[in-house]
N, C-alpha and C positions, 0 to 999 in steps of 0.2 A: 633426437628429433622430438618437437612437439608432441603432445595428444590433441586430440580435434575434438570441441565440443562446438555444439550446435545449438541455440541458445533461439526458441522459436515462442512466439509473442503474435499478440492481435495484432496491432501496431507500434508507432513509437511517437503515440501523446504523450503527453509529461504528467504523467500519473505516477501512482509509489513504485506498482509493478517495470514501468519501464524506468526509474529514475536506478530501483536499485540494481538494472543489466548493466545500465548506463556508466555507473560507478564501482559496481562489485569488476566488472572484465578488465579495468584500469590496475586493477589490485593483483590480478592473475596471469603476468605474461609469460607466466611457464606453459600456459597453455594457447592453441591458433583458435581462437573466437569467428564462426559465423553463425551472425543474425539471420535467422527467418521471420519474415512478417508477413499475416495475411494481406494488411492492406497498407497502402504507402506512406501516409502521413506520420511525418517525423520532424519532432520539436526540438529536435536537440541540435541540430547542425553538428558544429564542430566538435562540441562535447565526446560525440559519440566517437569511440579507437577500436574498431574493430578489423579485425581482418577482409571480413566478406561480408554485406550487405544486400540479401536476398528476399525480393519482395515477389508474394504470389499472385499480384495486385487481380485480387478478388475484385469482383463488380459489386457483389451484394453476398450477401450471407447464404442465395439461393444456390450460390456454383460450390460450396463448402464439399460437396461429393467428388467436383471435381478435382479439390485442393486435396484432397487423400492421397490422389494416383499423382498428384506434383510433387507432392513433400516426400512420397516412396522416391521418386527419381533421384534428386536432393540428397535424402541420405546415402542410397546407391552410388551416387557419382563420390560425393564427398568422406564416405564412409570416415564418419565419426567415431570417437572411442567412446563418447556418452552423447546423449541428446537432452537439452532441458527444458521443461516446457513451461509456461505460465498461462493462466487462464484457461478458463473453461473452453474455448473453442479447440485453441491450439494440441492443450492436452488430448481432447477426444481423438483429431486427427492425427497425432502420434500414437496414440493408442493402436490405432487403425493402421497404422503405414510405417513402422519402426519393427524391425525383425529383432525376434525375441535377443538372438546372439550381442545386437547394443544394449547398455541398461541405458534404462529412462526415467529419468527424476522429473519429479512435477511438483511446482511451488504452489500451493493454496492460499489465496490472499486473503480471503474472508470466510466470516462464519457465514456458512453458508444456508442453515437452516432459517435466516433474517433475510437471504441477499433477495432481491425482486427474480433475480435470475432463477434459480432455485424453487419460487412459486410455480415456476410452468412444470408439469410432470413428465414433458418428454425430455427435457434439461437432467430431471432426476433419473428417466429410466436410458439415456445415454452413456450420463457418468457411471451410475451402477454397472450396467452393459459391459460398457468397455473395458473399466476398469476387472471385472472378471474375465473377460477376455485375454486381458493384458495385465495380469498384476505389475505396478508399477511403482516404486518407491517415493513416496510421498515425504514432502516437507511443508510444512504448516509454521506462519508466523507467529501464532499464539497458541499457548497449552489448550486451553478454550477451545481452540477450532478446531485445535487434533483429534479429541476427544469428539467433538460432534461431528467432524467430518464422517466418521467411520460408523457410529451410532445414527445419526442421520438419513444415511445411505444402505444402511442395515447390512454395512460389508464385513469381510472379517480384513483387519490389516495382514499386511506384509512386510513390508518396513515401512516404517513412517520415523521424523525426529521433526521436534520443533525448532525453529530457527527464526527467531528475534530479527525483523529488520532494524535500520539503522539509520544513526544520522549520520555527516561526512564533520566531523566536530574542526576540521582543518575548515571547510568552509564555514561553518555556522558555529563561528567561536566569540561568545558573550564575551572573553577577556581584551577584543580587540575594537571593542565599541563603548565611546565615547559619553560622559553621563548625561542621560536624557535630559532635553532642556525641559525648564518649567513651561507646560502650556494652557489653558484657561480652559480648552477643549481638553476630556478626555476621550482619549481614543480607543477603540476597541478594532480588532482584527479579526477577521475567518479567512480561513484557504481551505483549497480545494474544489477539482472540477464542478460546476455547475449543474448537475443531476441528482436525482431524485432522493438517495440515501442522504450526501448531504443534510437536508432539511432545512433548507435556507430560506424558508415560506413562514417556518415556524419562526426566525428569530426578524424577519418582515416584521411579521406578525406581532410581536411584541417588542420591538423598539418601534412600531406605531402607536405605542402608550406611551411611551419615550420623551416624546416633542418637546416636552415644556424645559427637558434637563440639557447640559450640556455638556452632550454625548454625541459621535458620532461609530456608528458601523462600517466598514471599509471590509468590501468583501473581495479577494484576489482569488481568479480561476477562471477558464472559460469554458461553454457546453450549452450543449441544445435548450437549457431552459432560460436562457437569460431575458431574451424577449418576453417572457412570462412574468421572471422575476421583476424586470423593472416596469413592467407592468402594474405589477403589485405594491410596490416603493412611491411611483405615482398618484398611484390613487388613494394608498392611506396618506402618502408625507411624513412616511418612515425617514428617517435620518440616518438611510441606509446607502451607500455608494457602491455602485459595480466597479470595481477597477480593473475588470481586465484578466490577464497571464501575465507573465511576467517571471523572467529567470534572475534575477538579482533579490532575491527575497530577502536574503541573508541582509543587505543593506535597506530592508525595507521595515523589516522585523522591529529593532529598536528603537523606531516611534511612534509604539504604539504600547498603550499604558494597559493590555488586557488581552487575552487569547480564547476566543470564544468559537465552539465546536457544538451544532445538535443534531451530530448524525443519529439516525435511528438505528442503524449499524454501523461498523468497522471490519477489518480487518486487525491491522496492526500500524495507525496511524503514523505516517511518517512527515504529515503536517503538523500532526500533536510533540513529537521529537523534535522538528527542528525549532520549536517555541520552547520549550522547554530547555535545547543546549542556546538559546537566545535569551533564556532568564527573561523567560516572560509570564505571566500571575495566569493560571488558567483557568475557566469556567466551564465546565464539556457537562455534556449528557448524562445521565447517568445508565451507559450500559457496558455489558461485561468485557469488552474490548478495551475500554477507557479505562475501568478499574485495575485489569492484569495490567496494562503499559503504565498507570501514572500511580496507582495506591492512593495513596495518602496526599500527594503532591498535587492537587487539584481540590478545585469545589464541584460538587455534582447536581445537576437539578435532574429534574424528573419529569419526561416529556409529558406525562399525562396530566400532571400536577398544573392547575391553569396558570398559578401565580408566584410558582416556585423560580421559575429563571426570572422574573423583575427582582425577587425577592433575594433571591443570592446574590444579584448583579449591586443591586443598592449597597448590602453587607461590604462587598469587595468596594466598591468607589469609595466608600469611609472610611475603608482600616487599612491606611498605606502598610501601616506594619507587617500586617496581615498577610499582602501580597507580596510586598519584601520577603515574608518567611516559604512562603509557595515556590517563589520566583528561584532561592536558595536552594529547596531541597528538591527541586524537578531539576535542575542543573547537576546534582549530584547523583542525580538515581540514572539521568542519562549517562554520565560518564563512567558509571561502574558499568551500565550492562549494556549499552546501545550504542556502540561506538561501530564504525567500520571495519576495524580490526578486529574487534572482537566478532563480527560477522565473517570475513572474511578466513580467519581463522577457522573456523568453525565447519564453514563451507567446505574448507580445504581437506578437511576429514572429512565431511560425505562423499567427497569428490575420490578420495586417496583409497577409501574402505571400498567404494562401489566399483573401482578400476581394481582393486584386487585378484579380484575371481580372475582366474585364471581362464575357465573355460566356459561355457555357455552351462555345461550341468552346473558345474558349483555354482554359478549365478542363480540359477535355478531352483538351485537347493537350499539358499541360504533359509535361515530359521524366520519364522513371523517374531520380530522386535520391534518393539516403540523404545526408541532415543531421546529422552529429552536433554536438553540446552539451557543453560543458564538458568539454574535453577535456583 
């Protein structure tokens, strides 16, 4: 017989957090997968194979008291062998509504001590709250966050492991794309939802000094600020383009001569992956999220530096070589450590160590460890 995991999420936008439910549950049919979501929108149609698709369909973030005493019935009826939660919201309400006797793993997608979310202090005196309430076994996608998750929040761990997301290298496979034609335009690319961490004001911003070159910016993603952004592309005659959402990336990726990122934070970019197993030259931010996933394998500018991103971007337009060499060894650094399998593997051991405990004390009693992952 199956075990039952319960795999509960804000929603199901095409963001990293919901890309990698979307594609990790595909990989695990030894287990009965249902989804919880607070709210119903969901990008993925078909994509998604799950067994049970359970929406609490919230009105607003104000009924979230009453999604406690929903998601307690949920587990009650369903009784799970573990429950997994992503995000901030979800996780508090498991905290709150998940009997000690399940274990409860919760994914941490960003540093959290940068995220906007995090600025508010009752976000911080909930997480801390709860999480003493409900010690709960944490996973974090980069060493970085694990270490500030905990430091941060001024908690003591319990178990925590970092766990690297991933690209799907079967879909997003540079060897299966065909050599870029010559084009007179080069092209630069960014992904990623349309809000605030992004920073897609900033690079507005400076490909509106741009005009005279020929360059183009192609931004893919969609979200509450886009009206704002093309806003801003208007009125300077940045030689910037909204394109949109869009699920065939993979076929969109290879023509485009550059991969440009100035989020102010991260997590564990999983748009910066699938450019990189696309063998594509990249130019990102220079913060500690971008350093752990890319090293060496990237150029970095410096958000506060006023003329450091024109200045690196000019460098890369001249030295094909250059990016040639980028393009090579971000290709390789994905495939040794960011692969799906190698996630997926990995997973299977949190998932196999935390179904061990036999009883609710052993669970209970397990030791305060930190796990790291690919190290």
């Amino acid at each position: 017989m199956k075990r039952k995991l319960i795999h509960f999420i804000f929603d199901l936008g095409r963001g990293g957090a919901e890309t990698m439910i979307v594609r990790v549950i595909k990989e695990l049919p030894e287990y009965e997968h249902i989804i919880v979501t607070l709210f119903p929108k969901n990008r993925f149609g078909k994509e998604l194979e799950c067994d049970r698709l359970i929406c609490l369909n919230l009105k607003s973030l104000y009924s979230l008291p009453a999604s406690i005493f929903r998601f307690r019935r949920i587990v009650n009826i369903e009784k799970p062998d573990l429950v997994h939660t992503h995000l901030f919201w979800p996780t508090v309400i498991a905290r709150m509504s998940v009997p000690k006797r399940i274990p409860l793993v919760t994914t941490i997608h960003a540093f959290i001590a940068s995220s906007l979310e995090y600025k508010h202090a009752h976000i911080r005196f909930l997480d801390r709250l709860t999480y003493c309430l409900r010690k709960n076994i944490i996973i974090v996608v980069a060493k970085g966050a694990l270490k500030e998750y905990f430091s941060f929040l001024k908690l003591e761990p319990y178990k925590s492991y970092n766990l690297y997301t991933f690209v799907d290298v079967n879909r997003f496979d540079a060897s299966q794309v065909a050599e870029k034609k010559k084009d007179p335009v080069f092209r630069i690319i960014s992904t990623g939802a349309l809000r605030a961490q992004k920073n897609y004001s900033f690079l507005i911003d400076q490909f509106s000094h741009l005009k005279d070159l020929n360059i183009e910016l192609h931004i893919y993603g969609s979200g509450s600020l886009r009206k704002e952004l093309q806003q801003q592309i208007d009125e300077t005659g940045a030689k910037v383009i909204l394109k949109g959402e869009v699920s065939n990336l993979e076929k969109i990726l290879p023509g485009y001569d550059l991969y440009v990122a100035s989020s102010s934070f991260e997590g564990f970019s999983l748009s910066v992956l699938e450019a990189m197993a696309m063998k594509l030259p990249m130019l990102l931010s220079d913060i500690e999220s971008f350093r752990e996933q890319c090293q060496d394998t990237a150029v970095y500018f410096d958000l506060t530096a006023k003329e450091e991103f024109i200045q690196r971007l000019n460098e890369l337009i001249a030295d094909e070589q250059k990016r040639k060499e980028l393009s090579e060894k971000g290709y390789e650094r994905v495939m040794q450590n960011f692969t799906l399998t190698n996630h997926v593997s990995q997973l299977k051991n949190i998932y196999n160590e935390t179904l061990s405990y036999e009883t609710k004390d052993d669970f209970q009693a397990g030791k305060n460890l930190t796990y790291i992952f690919n190290e």
